[in-house]
N, C-alpha and C positions, 0 to 999 in steps of 0.2 A: 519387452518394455513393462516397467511395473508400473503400477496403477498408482494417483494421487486423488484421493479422498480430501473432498474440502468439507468442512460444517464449520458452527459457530462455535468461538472462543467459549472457553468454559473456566471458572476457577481454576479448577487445576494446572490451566495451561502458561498459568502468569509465570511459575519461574522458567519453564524454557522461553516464555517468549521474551521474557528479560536477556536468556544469553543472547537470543537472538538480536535483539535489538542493542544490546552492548559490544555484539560483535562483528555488526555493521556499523558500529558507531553512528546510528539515524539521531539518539536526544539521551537524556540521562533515563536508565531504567528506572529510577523514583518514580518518574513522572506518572509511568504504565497506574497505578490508583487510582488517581486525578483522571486520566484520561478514558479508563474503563467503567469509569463510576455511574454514569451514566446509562452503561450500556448491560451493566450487571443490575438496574434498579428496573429493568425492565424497556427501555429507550431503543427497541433493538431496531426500531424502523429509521431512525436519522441515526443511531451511532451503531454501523455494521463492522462488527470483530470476523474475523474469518480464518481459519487458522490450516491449513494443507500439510497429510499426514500420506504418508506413503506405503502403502501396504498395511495401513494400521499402525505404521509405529511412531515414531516420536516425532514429536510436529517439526517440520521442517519448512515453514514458512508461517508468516501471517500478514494480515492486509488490515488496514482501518478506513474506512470512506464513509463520509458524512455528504448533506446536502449541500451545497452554497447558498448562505443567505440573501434572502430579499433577490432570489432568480426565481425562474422557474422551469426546473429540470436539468439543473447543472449540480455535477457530485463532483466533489473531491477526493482522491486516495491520498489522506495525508502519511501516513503508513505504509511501506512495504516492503518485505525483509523476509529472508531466506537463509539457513543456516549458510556459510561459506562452503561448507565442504559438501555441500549439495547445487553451488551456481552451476547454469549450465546443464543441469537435468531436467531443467521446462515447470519446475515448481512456480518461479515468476509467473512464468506466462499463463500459467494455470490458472493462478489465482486473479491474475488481474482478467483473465476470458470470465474467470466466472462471475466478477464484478462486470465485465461489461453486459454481458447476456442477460445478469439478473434486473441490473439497471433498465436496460434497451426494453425489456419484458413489462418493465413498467411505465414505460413511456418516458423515459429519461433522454433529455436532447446530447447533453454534455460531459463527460468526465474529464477533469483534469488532472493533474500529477504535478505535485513541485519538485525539483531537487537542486543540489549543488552544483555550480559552475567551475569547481575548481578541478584540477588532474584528478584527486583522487575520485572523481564521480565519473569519470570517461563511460568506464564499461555503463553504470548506472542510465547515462544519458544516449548509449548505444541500444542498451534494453530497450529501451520508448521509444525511440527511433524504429528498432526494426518489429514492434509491434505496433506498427503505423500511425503513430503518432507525431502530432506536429510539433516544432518549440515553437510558441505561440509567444512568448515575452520572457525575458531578461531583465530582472532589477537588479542593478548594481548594487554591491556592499551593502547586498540585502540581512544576509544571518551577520556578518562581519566585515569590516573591512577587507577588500579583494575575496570575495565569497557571495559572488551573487547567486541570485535565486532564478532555477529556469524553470518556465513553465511552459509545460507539455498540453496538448489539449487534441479530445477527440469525437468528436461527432458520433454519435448514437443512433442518430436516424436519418 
């Protein structure tokens, strides 16, 4: 079994993390500026980049989780994406163990996870599933119409 190496996103990593995230299709790679902006100005304690490399080589995963506002001790992984042709080698689960561990480390009660309701999220919503996660709520024709939003939710302590 080879080894997955997690650390934090770094410049460089923006254009693999753009294939990646355009090919899971999670939001428009644009966005990755905007959403890093933060976390590149030095923000790195509410906006955690985390990036999972395999033997050293090219990153084959990455996670974004922030706080949830106005709780306290509830995170969200609004982020999480893994080249395709690596699903299924524990990369996921890797990086979401090392958000929970680092969170729980810190006294954190809650993480949750959003995703799609539709077929093509099945495998996505079997992920969180059989890493003990609960579906905690369904909002209907949340991103779209017929495209609700499920949210996963998992206790910390």
């Amino acid at each position: 079994m080879t080894h997955i190496a997690i650390r934090p996103l770094v410049r460089g990593d923006l254009p693999r993390v753009a294939y990646l995230v355009d090919a899971n299709a999670m939001f428009p790679s644009e966005m990755l500026g905007d959403m890093t902006a933060a976390f590149f100005a030095g923000d790195s304690d509410t906006h955690r980049w985390i990036v999972a490399e395999r033997e050293g080589s090219v990153v084959e995963g990455v996670a974004y989780t922030v706080p949830e506002p106005l709780t306290e001790g509830t995170w969200n992984t609004l982020c999480i994406c893994v080249d395709p042709a690596a699903h299924g080698r524990g990369t996921g689960s890797a990086l979401m163990g090392h958000i929970e561990d680092q969170l729980r480390g810190e006294g954190a009660r809650v993480l949750l996870v959003e995703t799609s309701g539709t077929p093509g999220f099945a495998r996505t919503r079997a992920f969180y599933d059989g890493l003990g996660y609960e579906r905690e709520a369904r909002i209907r024709d949340y991103y779209t119409a017929g495209d609700d939003k499920i949210i996963f939710r998992k206790a910390l302590i």
